[in-house]
LUMNU-742689 format. One line per 4 residues: number of its first residue (from 1); their letters; for each residue x negated, y, z of N, C-alpha, C. Coordinates in Angstrom, 3 decimals. Each point is the difference from the previous one (the first is absolute). Example, Ala and Ser with C-alpha at 12.3 -4.5 7.8 and 13.67 -1.06 7.14 Angstrom:
// residues 2
1 = as = -13.190/-5.690/7.800/0.890/1.190/0.000/-0.900/1.200/0.000 | 0.350/1.050/-0.720/-0.820/1.190/0.060/0.770/1.090/0.730
// end
This chain:
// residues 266
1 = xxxx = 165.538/-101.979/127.768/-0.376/-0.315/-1.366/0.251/1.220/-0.864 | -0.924/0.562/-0.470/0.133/0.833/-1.138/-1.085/0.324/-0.858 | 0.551/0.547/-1.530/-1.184/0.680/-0.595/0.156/1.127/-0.151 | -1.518/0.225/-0.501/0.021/1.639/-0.600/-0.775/0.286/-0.902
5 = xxxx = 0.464/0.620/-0.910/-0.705/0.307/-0.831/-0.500/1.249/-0.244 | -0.928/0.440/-0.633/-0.892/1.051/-0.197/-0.645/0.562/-0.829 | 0.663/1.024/-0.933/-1.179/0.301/-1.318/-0.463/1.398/0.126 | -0.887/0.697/-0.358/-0.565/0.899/0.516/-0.796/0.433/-1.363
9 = xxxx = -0.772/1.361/-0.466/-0.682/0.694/-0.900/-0.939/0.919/0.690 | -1.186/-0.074/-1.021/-0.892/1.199/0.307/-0.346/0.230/-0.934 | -0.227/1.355/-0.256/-0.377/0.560/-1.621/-2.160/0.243/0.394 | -0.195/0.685/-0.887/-1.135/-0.089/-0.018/-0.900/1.120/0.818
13 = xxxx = 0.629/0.393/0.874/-0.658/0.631/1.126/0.419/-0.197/0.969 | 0.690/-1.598/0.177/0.280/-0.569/1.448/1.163/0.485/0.353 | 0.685/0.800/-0.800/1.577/0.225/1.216/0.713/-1.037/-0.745 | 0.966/-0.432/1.766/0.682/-0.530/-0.272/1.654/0.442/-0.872
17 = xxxx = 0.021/-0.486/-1.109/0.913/0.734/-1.010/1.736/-0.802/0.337 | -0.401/-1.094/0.526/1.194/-1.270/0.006/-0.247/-0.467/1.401 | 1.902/-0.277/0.400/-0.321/-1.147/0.829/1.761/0.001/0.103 | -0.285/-1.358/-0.064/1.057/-0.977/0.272/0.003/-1.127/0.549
21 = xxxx = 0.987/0.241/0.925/0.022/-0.997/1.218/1.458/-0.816/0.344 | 0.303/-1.574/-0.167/0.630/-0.457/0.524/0.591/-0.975/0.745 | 0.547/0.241/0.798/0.002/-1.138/1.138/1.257/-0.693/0.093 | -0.035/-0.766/-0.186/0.923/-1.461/-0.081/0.303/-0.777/1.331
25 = xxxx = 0.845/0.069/0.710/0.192/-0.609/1.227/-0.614/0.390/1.214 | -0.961/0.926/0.167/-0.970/0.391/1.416/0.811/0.750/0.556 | 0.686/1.148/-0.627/0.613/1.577/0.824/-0.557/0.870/-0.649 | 0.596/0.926/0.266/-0.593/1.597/-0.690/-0.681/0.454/1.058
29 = xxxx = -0.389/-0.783/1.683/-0.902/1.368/0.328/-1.649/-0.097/-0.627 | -0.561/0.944/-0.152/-1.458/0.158/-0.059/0.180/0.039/-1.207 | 1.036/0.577/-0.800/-0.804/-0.302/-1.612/-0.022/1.422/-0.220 | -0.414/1.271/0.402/0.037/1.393/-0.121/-1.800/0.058/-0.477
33 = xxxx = 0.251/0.637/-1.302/-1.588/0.338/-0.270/-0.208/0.909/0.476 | -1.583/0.051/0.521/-0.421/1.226/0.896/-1.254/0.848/-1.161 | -0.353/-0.777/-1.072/-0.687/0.643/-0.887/0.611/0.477/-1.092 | -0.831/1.065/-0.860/0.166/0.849/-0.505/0.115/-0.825/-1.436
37 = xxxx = 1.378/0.353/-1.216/0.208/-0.724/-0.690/1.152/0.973/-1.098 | -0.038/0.249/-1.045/0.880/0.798/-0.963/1.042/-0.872/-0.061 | 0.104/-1.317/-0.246/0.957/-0.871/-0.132/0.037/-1.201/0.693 | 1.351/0.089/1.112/0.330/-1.466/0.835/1.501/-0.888/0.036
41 = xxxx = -0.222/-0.908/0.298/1.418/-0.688/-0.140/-0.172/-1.055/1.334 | 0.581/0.023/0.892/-0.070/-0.627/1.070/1.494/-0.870/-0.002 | 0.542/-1.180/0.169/0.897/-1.025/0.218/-0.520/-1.131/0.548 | 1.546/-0.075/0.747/0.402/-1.133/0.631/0.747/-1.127/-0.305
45 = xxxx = 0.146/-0.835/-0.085/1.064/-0.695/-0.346/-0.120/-1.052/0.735 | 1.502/-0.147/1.007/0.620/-1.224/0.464/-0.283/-1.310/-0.706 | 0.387/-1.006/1.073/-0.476/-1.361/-1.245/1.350/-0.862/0.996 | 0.057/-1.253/-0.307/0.295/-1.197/0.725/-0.324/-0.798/0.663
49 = xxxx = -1.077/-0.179/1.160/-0.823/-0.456/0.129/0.756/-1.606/0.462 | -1.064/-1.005/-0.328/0.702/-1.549/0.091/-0.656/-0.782/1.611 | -0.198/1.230/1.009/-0.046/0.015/1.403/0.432/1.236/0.558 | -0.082/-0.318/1.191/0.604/0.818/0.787/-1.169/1.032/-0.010
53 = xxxx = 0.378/1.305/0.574/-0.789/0.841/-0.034/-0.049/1.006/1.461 | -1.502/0.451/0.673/0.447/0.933/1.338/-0.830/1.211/-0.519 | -0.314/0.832/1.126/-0.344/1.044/-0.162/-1.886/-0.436/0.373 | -0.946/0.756/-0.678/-1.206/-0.222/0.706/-0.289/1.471/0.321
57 = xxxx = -0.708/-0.209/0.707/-0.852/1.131/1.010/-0.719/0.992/-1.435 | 0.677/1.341/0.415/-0.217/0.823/-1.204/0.767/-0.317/-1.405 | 1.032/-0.725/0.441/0.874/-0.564/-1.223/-1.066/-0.081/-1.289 | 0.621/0.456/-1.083/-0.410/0.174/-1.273/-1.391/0.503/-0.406
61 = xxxx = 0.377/0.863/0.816/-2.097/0.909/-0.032/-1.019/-0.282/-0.139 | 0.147/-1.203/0.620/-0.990/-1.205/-0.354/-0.541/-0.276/-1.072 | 0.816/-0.361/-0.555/0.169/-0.692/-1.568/-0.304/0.965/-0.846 | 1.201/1.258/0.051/-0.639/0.944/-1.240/-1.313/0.665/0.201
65 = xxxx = -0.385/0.148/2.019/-1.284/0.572/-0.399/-1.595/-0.978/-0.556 | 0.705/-0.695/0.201/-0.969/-1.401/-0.443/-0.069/0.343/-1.816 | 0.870/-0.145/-0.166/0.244/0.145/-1.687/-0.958/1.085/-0.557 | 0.639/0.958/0.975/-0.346/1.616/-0.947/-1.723/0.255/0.097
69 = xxxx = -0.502/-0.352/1.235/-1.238/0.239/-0.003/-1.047/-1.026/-0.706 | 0.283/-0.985/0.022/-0.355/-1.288/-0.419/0.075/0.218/-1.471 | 0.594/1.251/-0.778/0.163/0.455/-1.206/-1.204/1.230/-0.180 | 0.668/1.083/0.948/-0.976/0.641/0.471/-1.472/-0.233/-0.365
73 = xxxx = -0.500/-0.891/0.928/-1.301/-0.800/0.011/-0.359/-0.071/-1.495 | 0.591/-0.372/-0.783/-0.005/-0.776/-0.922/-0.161/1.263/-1.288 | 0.915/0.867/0.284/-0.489/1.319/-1.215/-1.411/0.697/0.383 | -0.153/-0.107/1.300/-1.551/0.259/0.619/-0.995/-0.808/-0.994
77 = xxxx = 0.263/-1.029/0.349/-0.957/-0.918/-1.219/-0.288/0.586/-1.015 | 1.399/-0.286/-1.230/0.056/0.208/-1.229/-0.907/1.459/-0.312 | 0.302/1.304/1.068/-0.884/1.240/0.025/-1.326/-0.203/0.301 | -0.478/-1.130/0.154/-1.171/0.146/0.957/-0.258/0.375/1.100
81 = xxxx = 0.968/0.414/1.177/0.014/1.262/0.872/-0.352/-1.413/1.294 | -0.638/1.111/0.782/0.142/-0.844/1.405/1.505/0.296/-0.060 | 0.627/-0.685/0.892/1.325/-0.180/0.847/0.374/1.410/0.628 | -0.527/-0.151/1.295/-0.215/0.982/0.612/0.142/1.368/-0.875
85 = xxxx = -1.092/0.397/-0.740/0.304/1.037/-0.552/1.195/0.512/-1.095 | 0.104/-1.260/-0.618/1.128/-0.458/-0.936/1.584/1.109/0.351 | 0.032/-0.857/1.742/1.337/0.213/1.007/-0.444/1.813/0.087 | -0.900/0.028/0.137/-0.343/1.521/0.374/0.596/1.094/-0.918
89 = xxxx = -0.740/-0.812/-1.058/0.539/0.835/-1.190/1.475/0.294/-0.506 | 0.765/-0.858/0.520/0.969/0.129/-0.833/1.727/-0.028/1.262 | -0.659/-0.307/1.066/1.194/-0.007/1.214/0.292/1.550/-0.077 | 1.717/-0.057/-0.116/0.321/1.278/-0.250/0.706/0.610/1.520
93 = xxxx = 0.265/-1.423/0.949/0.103/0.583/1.321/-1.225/-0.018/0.907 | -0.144/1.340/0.380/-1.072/0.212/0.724/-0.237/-0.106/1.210 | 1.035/-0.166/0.535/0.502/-0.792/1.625/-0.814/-1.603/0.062 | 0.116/-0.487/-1.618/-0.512/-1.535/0.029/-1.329/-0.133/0.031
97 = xxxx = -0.677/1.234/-1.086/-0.839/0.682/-0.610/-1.179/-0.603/1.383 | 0.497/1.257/1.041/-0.664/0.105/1.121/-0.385/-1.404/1.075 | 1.318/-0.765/-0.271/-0.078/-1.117/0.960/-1.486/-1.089/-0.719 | 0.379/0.316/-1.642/-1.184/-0.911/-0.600/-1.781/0.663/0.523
101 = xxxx = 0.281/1.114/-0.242/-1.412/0.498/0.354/-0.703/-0.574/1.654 | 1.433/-0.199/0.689/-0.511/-0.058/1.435/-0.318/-1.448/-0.110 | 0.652/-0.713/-0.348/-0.085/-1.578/0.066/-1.563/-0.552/-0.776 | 0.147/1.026/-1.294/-1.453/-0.263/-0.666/-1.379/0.711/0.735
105 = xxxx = 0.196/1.127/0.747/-1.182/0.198/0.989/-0.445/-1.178/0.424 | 1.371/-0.622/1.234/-0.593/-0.302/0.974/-0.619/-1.188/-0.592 | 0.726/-0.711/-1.160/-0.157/-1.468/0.121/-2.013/0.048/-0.667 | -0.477/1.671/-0.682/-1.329/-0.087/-0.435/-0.079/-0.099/-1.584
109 = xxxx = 1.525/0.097/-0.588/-0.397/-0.051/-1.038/-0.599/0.550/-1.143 | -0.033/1.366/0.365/-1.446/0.734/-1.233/-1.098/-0.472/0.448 | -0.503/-0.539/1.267/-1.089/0.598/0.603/-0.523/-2.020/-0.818 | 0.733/-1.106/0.363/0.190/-1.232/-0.857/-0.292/0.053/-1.169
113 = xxxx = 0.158/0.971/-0.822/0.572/-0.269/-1.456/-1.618/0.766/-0.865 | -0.556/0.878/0.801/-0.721/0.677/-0.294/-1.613/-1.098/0.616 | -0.005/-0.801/0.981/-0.744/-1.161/0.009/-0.386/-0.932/-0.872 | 0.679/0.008/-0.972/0.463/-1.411/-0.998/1.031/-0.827/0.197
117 = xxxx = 0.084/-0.797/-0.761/1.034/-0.967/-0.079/0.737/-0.338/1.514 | 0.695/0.059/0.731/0.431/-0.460/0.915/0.714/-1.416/0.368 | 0.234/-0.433/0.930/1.243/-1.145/-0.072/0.700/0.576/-0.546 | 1.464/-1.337/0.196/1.431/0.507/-1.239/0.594/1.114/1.015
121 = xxxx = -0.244/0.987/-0.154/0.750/1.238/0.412/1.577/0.121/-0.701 | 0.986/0.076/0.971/1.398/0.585/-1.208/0.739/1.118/0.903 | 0.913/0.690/-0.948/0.605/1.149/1.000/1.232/0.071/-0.944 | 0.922/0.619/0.866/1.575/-0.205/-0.289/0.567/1.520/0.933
125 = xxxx = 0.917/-0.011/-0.492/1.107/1.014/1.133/1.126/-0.052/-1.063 | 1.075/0.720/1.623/0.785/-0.101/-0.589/0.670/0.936/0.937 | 1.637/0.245/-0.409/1.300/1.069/0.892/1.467/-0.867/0.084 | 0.223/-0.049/1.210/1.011/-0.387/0.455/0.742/0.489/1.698
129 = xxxx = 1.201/0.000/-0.329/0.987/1.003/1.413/-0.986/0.969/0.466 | -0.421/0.796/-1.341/-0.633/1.133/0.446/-1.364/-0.031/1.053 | -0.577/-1.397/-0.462/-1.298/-0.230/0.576/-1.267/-0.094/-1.601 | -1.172/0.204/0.628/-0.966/-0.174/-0.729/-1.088/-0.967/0.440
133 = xxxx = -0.417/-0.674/-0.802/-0.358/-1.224/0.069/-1.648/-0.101/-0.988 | -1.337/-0.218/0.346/-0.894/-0.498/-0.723/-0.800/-0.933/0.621 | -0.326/-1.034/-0.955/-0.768/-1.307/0.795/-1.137/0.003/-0.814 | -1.199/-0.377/0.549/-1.357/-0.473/-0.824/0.021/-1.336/0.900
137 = xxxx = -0.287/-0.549/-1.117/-0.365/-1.948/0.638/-1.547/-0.299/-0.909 | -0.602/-0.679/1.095/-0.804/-0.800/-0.300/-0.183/-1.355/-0.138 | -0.602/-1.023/-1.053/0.523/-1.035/0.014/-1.458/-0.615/-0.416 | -0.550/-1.428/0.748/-1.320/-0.278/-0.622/0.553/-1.574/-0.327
141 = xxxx = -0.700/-0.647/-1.618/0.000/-1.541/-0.643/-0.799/-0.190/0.548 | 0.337/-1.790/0.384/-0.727/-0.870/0.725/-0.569/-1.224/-0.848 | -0.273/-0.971/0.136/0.245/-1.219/-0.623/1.078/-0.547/-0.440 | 0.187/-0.474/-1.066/1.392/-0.622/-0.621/0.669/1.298/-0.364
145 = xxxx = -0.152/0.762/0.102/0.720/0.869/-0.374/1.097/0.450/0.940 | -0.672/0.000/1.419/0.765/0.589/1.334/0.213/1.063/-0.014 | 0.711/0.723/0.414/0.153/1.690/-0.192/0.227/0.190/2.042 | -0.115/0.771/0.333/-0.025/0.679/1.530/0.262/1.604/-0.286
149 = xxxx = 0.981/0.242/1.005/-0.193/1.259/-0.209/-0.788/0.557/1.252 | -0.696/1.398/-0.038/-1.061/-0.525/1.157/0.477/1.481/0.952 | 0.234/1.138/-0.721/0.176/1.260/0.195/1.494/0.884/-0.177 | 0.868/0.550/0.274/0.961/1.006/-0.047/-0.335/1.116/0.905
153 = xxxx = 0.634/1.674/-0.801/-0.006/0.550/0.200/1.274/0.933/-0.294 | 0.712/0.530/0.811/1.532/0.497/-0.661/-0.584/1.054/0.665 | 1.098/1.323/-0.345/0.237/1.197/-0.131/1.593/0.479/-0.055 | 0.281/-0.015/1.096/1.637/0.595/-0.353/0.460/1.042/0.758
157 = xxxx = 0.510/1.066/-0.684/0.794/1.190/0.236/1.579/-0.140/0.260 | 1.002/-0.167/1.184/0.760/0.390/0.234/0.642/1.132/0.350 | -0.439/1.106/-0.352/0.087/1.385/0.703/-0.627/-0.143/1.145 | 0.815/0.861/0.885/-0.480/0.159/1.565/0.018/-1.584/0.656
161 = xxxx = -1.578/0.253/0.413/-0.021/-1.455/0.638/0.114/0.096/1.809 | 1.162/-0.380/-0.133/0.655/-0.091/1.769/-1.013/-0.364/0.793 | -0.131/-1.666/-0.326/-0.613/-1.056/0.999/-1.197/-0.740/-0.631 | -1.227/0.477/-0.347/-0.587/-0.349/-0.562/-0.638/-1.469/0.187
165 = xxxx = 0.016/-0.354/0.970/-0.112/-1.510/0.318/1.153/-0.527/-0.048 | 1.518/0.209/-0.134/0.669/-0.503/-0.782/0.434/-0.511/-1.485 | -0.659/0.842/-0.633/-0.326/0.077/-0.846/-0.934/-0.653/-0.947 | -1.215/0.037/0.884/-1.213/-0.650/-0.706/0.365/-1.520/0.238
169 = xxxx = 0.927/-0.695/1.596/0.285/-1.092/0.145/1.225/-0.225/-1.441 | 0.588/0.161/-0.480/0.705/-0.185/-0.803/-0.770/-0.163/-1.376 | -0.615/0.895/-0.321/-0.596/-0.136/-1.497/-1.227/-1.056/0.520 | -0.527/-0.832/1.137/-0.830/-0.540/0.057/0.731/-1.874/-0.271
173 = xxxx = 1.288/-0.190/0.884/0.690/-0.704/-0.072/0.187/-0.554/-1.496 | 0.682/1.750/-0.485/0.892/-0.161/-1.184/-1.375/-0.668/-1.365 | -0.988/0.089/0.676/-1.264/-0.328/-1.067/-0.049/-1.673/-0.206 | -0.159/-0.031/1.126/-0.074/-1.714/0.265/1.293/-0.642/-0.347
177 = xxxx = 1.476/0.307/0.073/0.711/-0.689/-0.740/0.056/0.265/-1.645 | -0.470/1.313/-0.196/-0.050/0.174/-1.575/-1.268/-1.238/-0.760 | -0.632/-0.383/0.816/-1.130/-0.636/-0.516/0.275/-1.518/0.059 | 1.381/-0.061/0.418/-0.075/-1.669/0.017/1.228/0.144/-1.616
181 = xxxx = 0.871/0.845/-0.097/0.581/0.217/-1.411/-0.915/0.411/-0.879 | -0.752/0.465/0.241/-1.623/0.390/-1.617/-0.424/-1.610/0.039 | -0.369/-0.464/0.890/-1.156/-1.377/0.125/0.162/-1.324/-0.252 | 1.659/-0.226/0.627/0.299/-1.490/-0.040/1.472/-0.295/0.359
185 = xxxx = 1.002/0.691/0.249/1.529/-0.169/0.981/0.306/-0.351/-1.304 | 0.701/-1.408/-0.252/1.095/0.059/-0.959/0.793/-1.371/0.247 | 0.943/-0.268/-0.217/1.153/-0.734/0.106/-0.377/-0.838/-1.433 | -0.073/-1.429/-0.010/-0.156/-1.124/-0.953/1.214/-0.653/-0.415
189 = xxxx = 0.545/0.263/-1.218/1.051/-0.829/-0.219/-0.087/-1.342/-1.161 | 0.766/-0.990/0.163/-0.001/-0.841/-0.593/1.043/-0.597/-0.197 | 0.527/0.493/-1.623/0.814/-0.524/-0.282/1.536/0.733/0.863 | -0.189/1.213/0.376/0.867/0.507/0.582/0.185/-0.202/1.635
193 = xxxx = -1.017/-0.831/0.227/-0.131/0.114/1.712/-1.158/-0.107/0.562 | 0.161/0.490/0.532/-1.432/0.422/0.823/-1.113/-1.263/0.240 | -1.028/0.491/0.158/-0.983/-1.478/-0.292/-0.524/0.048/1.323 | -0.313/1.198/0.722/-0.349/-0.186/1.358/1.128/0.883/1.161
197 = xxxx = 0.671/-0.685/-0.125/1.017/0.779/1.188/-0.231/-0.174/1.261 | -1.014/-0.048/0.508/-0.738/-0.023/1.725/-1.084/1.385/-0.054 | 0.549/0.980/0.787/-0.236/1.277/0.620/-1.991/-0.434/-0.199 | -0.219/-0.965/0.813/-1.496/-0.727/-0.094/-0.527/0.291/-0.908
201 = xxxx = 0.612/0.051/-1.443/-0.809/-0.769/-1.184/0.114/1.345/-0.818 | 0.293/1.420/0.602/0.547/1.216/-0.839/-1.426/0.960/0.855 | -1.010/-0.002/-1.037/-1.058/0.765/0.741/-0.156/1.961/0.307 | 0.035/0.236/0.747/0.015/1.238/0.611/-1.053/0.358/0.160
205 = xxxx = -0.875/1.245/0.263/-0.660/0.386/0.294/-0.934/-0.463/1.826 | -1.555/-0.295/-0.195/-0.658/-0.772/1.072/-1.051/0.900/1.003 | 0.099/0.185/1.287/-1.209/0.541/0.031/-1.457/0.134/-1.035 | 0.017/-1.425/-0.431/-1.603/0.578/-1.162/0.515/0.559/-1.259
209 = xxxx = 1.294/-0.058/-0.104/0.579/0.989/-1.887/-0.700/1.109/0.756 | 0.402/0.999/1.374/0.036/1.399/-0.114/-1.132/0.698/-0.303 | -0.526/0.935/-0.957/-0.717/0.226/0.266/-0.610/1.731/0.688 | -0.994/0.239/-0.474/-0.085/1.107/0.896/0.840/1.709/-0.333
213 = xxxx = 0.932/0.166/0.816/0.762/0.650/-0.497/-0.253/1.475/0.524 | 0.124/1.206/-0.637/-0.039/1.100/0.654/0.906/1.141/-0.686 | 0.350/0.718/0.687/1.147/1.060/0.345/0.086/1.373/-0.187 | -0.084/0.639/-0.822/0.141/1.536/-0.467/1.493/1.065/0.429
217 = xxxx = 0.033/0.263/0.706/1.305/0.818/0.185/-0.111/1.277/-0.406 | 0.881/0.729/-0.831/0.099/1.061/-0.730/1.021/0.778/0.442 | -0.595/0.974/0.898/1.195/0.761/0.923/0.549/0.953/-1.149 | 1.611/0.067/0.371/0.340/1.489/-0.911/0.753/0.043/1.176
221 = xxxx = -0.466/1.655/0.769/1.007/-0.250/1.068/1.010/1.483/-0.880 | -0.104/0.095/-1.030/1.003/0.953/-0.641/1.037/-0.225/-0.637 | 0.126/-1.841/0.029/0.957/-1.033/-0.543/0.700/-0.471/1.081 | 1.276/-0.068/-0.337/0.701/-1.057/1.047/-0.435/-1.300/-0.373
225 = xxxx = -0.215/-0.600/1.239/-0.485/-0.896/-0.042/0.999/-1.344/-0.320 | -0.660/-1.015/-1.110/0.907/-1.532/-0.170/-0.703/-0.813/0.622 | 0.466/-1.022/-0.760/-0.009/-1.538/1.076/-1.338/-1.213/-0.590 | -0.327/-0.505/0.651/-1.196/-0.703/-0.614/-0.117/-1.300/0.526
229 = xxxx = 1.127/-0.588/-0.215/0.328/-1.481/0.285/-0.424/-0.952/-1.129 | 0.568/0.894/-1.554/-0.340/-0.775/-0.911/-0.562/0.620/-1.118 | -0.571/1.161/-0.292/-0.279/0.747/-1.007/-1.768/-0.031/0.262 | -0.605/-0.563/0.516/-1.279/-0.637/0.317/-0.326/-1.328/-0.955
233 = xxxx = 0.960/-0.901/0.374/-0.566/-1.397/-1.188/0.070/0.552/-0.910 | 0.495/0.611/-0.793/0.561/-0.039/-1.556/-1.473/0.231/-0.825 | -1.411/0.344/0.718/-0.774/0.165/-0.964/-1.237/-1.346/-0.003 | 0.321/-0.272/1.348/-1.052/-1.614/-0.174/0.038/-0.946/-0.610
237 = xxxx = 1.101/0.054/-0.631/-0.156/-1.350/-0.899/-0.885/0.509/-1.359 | 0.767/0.933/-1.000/-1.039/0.941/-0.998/-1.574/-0.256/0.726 | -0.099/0.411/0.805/-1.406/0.790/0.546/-0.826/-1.232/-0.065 | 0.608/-1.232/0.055/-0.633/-1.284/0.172/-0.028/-0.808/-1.339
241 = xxxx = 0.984/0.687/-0.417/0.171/-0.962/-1.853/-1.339/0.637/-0.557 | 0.057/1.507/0.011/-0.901/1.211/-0.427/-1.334/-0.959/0.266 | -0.293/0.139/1.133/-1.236/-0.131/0.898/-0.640/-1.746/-0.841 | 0.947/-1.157/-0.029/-0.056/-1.219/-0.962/-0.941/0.316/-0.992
245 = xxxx = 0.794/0.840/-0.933/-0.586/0.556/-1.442/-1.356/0.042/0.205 | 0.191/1.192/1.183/-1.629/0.392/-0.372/-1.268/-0.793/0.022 | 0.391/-1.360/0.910/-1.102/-0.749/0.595/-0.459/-0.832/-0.512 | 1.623/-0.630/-0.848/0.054/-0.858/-1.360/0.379/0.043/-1.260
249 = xxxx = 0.678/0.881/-0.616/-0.079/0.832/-1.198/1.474/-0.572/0.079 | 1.003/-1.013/0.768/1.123/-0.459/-0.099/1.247/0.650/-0.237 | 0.718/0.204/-0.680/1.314/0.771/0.923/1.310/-0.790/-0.082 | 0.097/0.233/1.032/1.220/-0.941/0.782/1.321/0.572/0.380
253 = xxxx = 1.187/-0.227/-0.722/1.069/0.942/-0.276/1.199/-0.693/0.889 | -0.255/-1.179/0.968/1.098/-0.491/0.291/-0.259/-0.393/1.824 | 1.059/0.081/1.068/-0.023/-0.097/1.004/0.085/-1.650/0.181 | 0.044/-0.691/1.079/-1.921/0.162/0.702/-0.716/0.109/-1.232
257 = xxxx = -1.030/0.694/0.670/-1.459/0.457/-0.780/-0.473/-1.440/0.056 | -0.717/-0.274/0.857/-0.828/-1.958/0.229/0.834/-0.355/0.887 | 1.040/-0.452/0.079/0.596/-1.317/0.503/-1.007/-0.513/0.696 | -0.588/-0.918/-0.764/-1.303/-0.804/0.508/-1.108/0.454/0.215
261 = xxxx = -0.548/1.333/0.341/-0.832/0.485/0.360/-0.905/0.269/-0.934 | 0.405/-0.678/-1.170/-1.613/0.036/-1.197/0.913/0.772/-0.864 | -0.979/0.602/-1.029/0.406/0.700/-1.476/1.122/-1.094/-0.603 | 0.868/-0.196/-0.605/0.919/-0.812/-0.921/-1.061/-0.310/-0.861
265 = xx = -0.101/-1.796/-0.285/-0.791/-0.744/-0.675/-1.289/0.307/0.343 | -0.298/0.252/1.265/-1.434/-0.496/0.723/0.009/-1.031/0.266
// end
């Protein structure tokens, strides 16, 4: 359980002038801005929480990178800017810089954007234990206001990549559990106890959630190489909130994204 909050500025040639970021109960990892900014204030603050609490996969990173880009996204708007170029413009690490360009090749997105209108395209990245991280998701509305996500594409730089099919098995894994925390994983309480406490009734990710996923590896063999167990999810959830927006003009600031598979109040 946590929040975060987020206020942010752009003056009138799009730089970002402000940003302030804070997180209330998640952790401090992932809240490091990687863009370019005259003035920042980044905090944490402990809370009490009125459950117990564990660690999740990529701890905190999650959450703040969910936050920050999902903000991100969002000054893209206010500029008018595609996304994509938005991040381009203004990512001041160029290690990330690079991972976005690769992730946005492959997934087609100038070559998309310059077609017309596309499906809901979204893109995210992010840095964590010295990994780099970018996701483009695709997401197509159905009837009722179904959402599917249909497409992923990540991009991640660990330095020197040892085992590259170790690797790609991990950020492929690490995709499919990130997508059941973007989509629908959440714990129901009522009244202070749980409303479905049978493992059964707590939905996870299905053979038909996955969808088609593909794999960018970004060798630096001039880096020692880190670890890529968990610095892979941290951008699919963004990439999928992002990707929402575009398809339905929605934006959706809170984990699960559809619970129930439809837009909230479809």
């Amino acid at each position: 359980m946590a929040v975060i909050d987020v206020r942010a500025a752009l003056d009138a040639s799009d730089t970002i002038t402000a940003w302030d970021f804070l997180d209330i109960n998640a952790g401090a990892q992932g809240t490091a801005f990687p863009y370019a900014t005259s003035s920042w204030r980044l905090r944490y603050q402990p809370a009490a929480s009125p459950l117990a609490q564990g660690p999740y996969r990529a701890l905190a990173a999650t959450a703040n990178t969910f936050a920050r880009e999902s903000c991100i996204d969002e000054l893209a708007h206010a500029a008018d800017s595609d996304p994509l170029q938005f991040r381009l413009d203004h990512l001041a690490d160029q290690r990330l810089a690079a991972v976005v360009r690769a992730a946005a090749a492959r997934f087609g997105w100038a070559a998309g954007r310059g077609q017309g209108a596309p499906p809901g395209w979204g893109i995210a990245a992010g840095l964590e234990k010295d990994g780099r991280v970018a996701t483009c998701a695709e997401v197509r509305a159905g009837p009722a206001g179904r959402l599917s996500v249909t497409r992923i594409v990540t991009a991640y730089e660990c330095g020197a990549v040892v085992n590259p099919d170790t690797v790609t098995g991990q950020i492929e894994g690490g995709t499919i559990m990130a997508l059941g925390g973007a989509l629908f994983e959440q714990v129901i309480l009522d009244r202070g106890r749980l409303a479905s406490p049978s493992l059964a009734d707590y939905r996870v990710p299905r053979f038909g959630d996955v969808p088609d996923i593909d794999v960018v590896l970004v060798d630096r063999p001039d880096i020692a190489p880190a670890g890529a167990g968990e610095a892979p999810l941290i951008a699919v959830a963004p990439a999928v909130a992002n990707a929402i927006f575009a398809v339905t003009g929605r934006r959706l600031r809170s984990l699960p994204l559809i619970p129930g598979g439809c837009l909230p109040g479809s």
